[in-house]
C-alpha positions as CSV (number, residue, x, y, z in Angstrom):
1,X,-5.1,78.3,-27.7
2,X,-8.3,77.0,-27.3
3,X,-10.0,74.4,-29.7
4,X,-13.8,74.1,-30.5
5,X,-15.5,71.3,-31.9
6,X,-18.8,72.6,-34.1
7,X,-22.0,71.3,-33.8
8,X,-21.2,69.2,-37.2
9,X,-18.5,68.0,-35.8
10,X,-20.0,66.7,-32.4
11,X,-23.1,64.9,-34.4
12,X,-20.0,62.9,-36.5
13,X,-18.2,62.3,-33.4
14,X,-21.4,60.8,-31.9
15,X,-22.5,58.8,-34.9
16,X,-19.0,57.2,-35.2
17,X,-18.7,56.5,-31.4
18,X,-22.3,54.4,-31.7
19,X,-21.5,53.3,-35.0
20,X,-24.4,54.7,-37.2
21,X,-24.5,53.4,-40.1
22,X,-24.7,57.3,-41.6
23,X,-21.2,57.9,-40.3
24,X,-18.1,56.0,-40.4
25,X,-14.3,56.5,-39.2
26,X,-12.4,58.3,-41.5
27,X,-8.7,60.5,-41.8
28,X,-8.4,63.9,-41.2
29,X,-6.9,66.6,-43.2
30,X,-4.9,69.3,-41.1
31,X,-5.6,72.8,-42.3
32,X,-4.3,76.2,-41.7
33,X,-7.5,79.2,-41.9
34,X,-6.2,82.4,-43.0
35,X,-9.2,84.7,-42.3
36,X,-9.1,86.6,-39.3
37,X,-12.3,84.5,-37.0
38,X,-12.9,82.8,-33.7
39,X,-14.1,79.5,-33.9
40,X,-17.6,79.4,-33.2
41,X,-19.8,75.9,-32.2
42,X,-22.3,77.0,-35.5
43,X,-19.3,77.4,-38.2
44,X,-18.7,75.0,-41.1
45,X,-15.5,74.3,-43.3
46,X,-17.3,77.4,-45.7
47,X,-16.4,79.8,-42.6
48,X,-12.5,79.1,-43.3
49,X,-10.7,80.4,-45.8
50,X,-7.7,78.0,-46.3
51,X,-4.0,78.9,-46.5
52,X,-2.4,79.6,-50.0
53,X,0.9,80.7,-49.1
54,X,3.9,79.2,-51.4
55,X,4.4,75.3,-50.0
56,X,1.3,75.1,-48.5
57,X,-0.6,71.9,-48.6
58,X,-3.1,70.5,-46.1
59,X,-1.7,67.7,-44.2
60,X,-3.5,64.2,-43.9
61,X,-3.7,62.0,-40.6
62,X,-4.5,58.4,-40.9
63,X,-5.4,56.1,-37.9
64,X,-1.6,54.9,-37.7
65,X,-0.3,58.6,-37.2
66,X,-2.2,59.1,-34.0
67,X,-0.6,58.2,-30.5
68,X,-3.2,56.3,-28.6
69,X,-3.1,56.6,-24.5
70,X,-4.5,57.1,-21.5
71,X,-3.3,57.8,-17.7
72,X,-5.9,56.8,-15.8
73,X,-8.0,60.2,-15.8
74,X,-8.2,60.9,-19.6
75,X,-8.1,58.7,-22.9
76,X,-5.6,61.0,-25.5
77,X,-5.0,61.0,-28.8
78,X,-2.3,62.9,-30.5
79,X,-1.0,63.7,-33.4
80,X,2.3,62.2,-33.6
81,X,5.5,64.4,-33.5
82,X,6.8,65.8,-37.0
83,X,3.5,64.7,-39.2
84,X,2.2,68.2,-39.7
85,X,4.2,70.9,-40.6
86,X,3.1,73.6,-42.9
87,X,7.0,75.5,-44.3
88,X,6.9,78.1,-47.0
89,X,9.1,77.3,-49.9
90,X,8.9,80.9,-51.6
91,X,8.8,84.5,-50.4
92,X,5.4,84.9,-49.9
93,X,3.1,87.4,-47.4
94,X,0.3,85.7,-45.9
95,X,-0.8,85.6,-42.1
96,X,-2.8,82.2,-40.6
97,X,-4.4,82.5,-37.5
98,X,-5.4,78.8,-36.7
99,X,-5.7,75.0,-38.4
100,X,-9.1,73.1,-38.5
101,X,-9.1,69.4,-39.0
102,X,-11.9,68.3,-41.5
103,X,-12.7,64.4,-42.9
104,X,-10.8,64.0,-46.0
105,X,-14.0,61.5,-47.6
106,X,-16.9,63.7,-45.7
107,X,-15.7,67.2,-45.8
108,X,-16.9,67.7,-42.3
109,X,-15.4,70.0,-39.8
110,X,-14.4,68.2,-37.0
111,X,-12.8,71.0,-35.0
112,X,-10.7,73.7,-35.2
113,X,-8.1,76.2,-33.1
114,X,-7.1,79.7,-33.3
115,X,-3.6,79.9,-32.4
116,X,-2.7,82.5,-29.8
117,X,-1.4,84.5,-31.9
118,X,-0.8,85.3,-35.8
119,X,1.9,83.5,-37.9
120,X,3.0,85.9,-40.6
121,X,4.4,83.0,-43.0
122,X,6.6,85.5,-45.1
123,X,10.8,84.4,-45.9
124,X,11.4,81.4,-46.9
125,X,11.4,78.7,-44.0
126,X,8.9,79.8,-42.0
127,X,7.2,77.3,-40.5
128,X,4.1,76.2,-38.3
129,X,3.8,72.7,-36.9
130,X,0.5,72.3,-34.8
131,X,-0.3,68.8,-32.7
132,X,-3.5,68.5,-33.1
133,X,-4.6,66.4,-29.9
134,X,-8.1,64.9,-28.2
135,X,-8.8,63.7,-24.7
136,X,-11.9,62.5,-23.6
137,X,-12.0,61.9,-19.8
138,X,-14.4,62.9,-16.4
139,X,-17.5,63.8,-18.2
140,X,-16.5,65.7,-20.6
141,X,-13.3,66.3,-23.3
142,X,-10.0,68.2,-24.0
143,X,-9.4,69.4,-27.2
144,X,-6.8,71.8,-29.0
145,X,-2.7,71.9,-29.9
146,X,-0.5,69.8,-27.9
147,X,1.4,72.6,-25.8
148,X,-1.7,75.1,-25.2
149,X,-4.8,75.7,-23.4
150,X,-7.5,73.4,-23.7
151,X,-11.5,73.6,-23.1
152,X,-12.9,71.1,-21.0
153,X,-16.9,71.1,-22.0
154,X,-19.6,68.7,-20.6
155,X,-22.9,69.8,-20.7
156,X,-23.3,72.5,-18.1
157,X,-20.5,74.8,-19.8
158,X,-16.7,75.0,-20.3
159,X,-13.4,76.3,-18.4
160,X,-10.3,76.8,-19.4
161,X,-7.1,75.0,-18.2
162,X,-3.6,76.1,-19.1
163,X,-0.5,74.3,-18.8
């Protein structure tokens, strides 16, 4: 599992780090995509087609639901254990193949993650629970779910580090 963080999300991120007046902090929704796509640095939240599956709702994170910390190497922050879970209440038939985190005020796409694999969300019960998780640190930053993969970009490319 590898996130990506779109061009329109790297221009927020870098407004909101120098303070811009044009951009300003704000909570992020946590969203399952149900299309069948690879995250790509020139999508926006149009490219996603959200989940609709029986129980679904998208999942807001605000600044008090993040863990906060850093060892030294790399500053992380995390989605914090049990806030985002997405559980079908009803039989139901639909396959998600990712989330994407977009600003709840500025409908931006921040970044998003293909899982690596499918989740048919189909009996009742079935249930996904991304952690959603960020770390900056030497040059460059670590994006994606908290037990995958994760990119590490700068600006002369990107490799892949598994756990």
């Amino acid at each position: 599992m590898i996130g990506l963080v779109p061009n329109v999300g790297e221009a927020r991120f870098i407004g909101i780090i120098v303070n811009a007046s044009t951009a300003a902090a704000e909570n992020l929704s946590v969203r399952l995509f149900k299309n069948d796509i690879t995250p790509a640095s020139t999508m926006t939240l149009a490219d996603y087609a959200e989940a609709t599956f029986t129980g679904y709702t998208a999942v807001t994170l605000t600044s008090s639901d993040w863990t906060i910390g850093t060892d030294g190497f790399l500053a992380t922050a995390t989605a914090s254990t049990g806030l985002v879970e997405f559980t079908a209440t009803a039989t139901t038939d639909e396959t998600v193949y990712g989330y994407y985190m977009s600003g709840v005020s500025s409908s931006t796409l921040y970044w998003s993650e293909r899982f690596g694999a499918s989740f048919r969300m189909f009996n009742i019960g079935d249930a996904i629970a991304p952690r959603p998780a960020i770390r900056l640190g030497m040059g460059g930053y670590l994006l994606g779910e908290g037990g995958g993969n994760f990119t590490l970009e700068d600006g002369s490319g990107s490799i892949t580090l598994e756990p």
